[in-house]
C-alpha positions as CSV (number, residue, x, y, z in Angstrom):
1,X,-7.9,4.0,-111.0
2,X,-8.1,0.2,-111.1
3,X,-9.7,-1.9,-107.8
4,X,-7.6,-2.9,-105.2
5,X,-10.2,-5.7,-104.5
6,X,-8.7,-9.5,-103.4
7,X,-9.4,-12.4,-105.3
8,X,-11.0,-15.4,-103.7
9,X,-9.3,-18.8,-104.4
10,X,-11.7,-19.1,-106.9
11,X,-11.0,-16.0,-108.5
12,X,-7.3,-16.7,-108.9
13,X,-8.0,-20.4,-110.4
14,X,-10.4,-18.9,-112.7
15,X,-7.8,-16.0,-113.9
16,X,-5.4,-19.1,-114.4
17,X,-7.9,-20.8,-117.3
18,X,-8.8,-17.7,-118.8
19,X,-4.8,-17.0,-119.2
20,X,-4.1,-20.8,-120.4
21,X,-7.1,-20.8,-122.5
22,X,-5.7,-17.5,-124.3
23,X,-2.6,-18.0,-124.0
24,X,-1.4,-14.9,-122.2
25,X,-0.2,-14.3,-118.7
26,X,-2.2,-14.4,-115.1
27,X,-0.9,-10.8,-114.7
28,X,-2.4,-9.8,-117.7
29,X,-5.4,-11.4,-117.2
30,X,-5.8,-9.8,-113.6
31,X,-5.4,-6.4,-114.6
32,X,-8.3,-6.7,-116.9
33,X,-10.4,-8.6,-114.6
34,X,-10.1,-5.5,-111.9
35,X,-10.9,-3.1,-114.8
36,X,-13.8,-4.7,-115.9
37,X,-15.1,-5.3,-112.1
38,X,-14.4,-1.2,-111.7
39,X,-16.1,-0.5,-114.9
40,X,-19.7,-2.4,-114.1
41,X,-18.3,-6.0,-115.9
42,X,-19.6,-4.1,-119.0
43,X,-16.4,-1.6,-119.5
44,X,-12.8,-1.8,-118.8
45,X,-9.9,0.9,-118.8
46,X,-6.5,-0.6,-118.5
47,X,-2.8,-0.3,-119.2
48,X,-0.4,-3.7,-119.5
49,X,2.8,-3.9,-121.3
50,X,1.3,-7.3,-122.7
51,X,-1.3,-5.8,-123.9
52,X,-0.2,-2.9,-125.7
53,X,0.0,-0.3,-123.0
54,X,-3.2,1.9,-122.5
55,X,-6.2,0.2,-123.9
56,X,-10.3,0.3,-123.5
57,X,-12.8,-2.0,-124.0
58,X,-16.9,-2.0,-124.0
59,X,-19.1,-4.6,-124.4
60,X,-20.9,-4.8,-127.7
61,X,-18.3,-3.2,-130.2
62,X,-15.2,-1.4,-128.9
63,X,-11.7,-2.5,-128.8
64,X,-8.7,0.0,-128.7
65,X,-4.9,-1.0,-127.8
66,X,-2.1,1.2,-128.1
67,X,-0.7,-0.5,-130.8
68,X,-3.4,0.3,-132.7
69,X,-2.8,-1.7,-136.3
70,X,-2.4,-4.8,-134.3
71,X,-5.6,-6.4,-135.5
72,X,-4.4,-9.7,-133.7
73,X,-3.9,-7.8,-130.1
74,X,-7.4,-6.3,-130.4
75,X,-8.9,-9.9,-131.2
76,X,-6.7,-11.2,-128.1
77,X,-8.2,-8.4,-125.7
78,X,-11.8,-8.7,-127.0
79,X,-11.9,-12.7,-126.6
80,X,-10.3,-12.2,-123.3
81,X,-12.7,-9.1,-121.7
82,X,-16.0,-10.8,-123.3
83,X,-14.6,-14.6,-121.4
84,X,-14.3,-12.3,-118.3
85,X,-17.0,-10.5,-118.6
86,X,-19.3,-13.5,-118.9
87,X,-17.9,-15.2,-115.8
88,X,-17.9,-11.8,-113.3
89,X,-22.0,-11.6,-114.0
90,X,-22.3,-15.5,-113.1
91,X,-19.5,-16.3,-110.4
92,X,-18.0,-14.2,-107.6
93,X,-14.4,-14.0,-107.8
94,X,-13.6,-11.3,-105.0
95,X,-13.5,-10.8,-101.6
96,X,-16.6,-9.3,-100.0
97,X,-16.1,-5.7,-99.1
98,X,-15.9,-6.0,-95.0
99,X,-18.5,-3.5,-93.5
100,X,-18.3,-1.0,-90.4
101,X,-21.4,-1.2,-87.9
102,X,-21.3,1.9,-86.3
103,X,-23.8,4.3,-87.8
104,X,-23.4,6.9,-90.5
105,X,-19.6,5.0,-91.2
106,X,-18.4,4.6,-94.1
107,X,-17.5,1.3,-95.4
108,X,-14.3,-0.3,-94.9
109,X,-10.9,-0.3,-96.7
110,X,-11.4,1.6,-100.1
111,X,-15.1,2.1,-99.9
112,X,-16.4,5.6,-100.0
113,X,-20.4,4.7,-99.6
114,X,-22.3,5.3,-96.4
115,X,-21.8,2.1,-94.6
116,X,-25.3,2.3,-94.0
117,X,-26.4,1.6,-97.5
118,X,-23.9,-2.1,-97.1
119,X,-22.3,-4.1,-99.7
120,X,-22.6,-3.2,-103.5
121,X,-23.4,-5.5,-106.1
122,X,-21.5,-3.9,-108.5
123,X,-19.5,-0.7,-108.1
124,X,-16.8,1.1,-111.1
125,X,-15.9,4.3,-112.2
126,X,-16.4,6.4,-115.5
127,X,-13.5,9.3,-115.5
128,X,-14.1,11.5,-112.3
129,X,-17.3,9.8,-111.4
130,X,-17.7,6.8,-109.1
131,X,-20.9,4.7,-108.6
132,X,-21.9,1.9,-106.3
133,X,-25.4,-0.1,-107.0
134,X,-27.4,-1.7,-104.1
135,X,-30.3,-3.8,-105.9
136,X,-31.7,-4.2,-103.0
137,X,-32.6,-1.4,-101.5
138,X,-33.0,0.2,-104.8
139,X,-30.1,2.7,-104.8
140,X,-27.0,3.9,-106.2
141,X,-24.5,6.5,-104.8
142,X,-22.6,8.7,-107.0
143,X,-19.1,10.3,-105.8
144,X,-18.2,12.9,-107.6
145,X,-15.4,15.8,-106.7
146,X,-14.8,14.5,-103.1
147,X,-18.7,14.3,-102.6
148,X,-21.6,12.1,-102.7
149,X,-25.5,11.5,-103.6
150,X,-27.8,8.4,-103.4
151,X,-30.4,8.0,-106.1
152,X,-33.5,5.7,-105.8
153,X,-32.9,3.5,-109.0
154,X,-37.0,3.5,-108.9
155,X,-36.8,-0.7,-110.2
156,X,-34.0,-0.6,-112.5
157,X,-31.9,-3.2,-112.7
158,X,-28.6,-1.9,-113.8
159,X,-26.5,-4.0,-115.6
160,X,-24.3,-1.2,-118.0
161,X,-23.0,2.3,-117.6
162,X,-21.1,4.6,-119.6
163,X,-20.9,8.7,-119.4
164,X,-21.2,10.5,-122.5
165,X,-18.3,12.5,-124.2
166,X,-20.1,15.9,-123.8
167,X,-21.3,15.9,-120.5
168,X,-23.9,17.6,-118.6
169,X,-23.2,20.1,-115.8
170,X,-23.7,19.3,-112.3
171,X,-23.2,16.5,-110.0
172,X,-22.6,13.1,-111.9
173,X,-21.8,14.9,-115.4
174,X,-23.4,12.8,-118.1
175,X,-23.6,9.2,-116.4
176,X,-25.8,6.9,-118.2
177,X,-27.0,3.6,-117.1
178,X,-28.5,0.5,-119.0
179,X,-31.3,-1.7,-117.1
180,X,-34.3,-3.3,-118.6
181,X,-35.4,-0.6,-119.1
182,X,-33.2,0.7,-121.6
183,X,-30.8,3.6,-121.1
184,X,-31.5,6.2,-118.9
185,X,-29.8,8.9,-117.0
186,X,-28.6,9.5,-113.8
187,X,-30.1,12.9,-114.1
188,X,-33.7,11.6,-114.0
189,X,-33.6,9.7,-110.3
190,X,-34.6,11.2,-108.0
191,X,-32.0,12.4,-105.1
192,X,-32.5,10.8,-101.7
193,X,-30.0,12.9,-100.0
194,X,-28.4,16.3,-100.2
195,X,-24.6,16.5,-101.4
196,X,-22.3,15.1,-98.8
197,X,-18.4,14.8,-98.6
198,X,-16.8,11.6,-98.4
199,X,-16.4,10.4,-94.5
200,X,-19.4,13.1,-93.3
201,X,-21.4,11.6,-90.8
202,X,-24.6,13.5,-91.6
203,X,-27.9,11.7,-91.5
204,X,-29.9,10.9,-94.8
205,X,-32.9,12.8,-94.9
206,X,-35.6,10.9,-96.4
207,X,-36.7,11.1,-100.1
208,X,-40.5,13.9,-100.7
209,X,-43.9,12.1,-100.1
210,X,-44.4,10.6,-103.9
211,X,-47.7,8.7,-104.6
212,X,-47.2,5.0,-103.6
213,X,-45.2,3.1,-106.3
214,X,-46.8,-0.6,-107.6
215,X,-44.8,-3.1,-105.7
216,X,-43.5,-4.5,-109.3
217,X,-41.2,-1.6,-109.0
218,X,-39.4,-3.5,-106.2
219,X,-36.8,-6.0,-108.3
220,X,-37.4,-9.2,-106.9
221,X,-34.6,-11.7,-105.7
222,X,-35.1,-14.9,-107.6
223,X,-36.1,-17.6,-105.6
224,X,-34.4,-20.7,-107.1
225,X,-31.9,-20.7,-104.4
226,X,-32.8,-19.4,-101.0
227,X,-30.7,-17.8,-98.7
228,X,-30.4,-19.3,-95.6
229,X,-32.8,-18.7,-92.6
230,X,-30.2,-16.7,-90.4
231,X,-29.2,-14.7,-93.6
232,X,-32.6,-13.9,-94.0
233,X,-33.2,-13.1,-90.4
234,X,-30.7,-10.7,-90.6
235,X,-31.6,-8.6,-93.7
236,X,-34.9,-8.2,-92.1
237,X,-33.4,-6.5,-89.3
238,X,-30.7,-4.6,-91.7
239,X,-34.1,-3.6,-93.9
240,X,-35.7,-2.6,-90.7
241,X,-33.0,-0.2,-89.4
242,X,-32.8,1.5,-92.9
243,X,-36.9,1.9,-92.7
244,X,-36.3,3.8,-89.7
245,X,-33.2,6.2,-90.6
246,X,-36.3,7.0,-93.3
247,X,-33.5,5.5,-96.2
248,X,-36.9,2.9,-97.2
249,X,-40.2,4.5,-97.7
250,X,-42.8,2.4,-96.1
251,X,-43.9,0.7,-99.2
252,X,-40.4,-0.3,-99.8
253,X,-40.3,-1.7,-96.4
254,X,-43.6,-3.9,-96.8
255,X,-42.5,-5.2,-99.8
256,X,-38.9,-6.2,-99.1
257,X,-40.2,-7.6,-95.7
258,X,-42.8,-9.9,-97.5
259,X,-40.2,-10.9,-100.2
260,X,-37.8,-11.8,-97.4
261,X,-40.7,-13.9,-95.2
262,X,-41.4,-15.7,-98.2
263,X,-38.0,-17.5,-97.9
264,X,-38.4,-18.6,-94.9
């Protein structure tokens, strides 16, 4: 299922040059765009009439179009994903998902996440399984079968995912992510909070007593262009809130609160 995410005005002007540049049509260029967004700007599933019908693409190797001897098509839709690709990880082209304040929520519109855990940096799909990533505050929630688990991403920074074609049992099948790490899988995070279903108000019960993790396992937010002061001001109190609903241990807390000072 593709997003049903809204363009910005910059989005739509930058789905216009990629389509003039390739010579194919906004539409077309669109529908891969909300693939690739849903599949992690790393992977897209789509289906166009332009494009052959049902296709797939994944960064680094794979092209498949329904017309499969159409060597031409398959160099159209690799040129085009790769462009897009590219500009998702360095511009943002969508509307920010809007976010309900009352506690244990759940996101507005099409979000399924805690509202808690805020906006995602990236969120997609492989198959049955669903993932949104919060760099931030080091989680990723899985939904899977109607329910949902958050994972501490223990410093990742995720930047691929794919699920492998046998997959495991259990809640998130065989997800796999890529971070600087290399690949790892979901499987060996651990679980911050029991199994919920979608739209369960239940609180998140806070992650075992491990020994203190080095503060490098924190990703840091590069500080070439600062937020501004009331930005700030108001992540500190976002960060604070999730400290005490026990979603941040306390060394999380100390070191996303001396990150955030810094800016100011």
């Amino acid at each position: 299922m593709l997003s049903s995410r809204n363009l910005t005005s910059h989005g739509e002007k930058a789905v216009k040059e990629v389509a003039d540049r390739h010579g194919v049509s906004a539409d077309a260029v669109r529908t891969l765009l909300l693939a690739l967004e849903q599949g992690g700007g790393t992977i897209a599933q789509f289906s166009h009439p332009e494009l052959g019908g049902n296709g797939q693409w994944m960064r680094g190797g794979m092209t498949m179009v329904g017309d499969m001897f159409n060597d031409r098509l398959k160099a159209t839709v690799n040129a085009l994903c790769s462009d897009l690709s590219s500009i998702l990880s360095n511009q943002e082209l969508f509307v920010p998902l809007s976010v309900d304040d009352h506690t244990g929520g759940l996101a507005a519109k099409n979000a399924w996440w805690p509202a808690e855990l805020g906006v995602p940096s990236s969120t997609g799909s492989q198959n049955d399984v669903r993932y949104a990533y919060f760099p931030l505050l080091n989680r990723i929630a899985i939904l899977q079968g109607g329910r949902v688990q958050i994972y501490d991403t223990q410093g990742h920074n995720i930047h691929g995912v794919h699920q492998q074609q046998q997959q495991q049992s259990g809640m998130s099948g065989g997800l796999q992510f890529t971070s600087q790490n290399g690949t790892f899988g979901i499987s060996t995070l651990p679980i911050l909070s029991p199994e919920r279903k979608v739209g369960e108000t239940s609180a998140f019960s806070a992650p075992p007593s491990p020994p203190p993790s080095p503060a490098a396992a924190i990703p840091t937010t590069e500080k070439s262009s600062p937020a501004p002061v009331e930005e700030t001001l108001k992540t500190l109190e976002r960060i604070a809130e999730l400290h005490q609903k026990g979603i941040l241990s306390d060394e999380e807390f100390r070191s996303k609160k001396a990150e955030l000072l810094s800016r100011l």
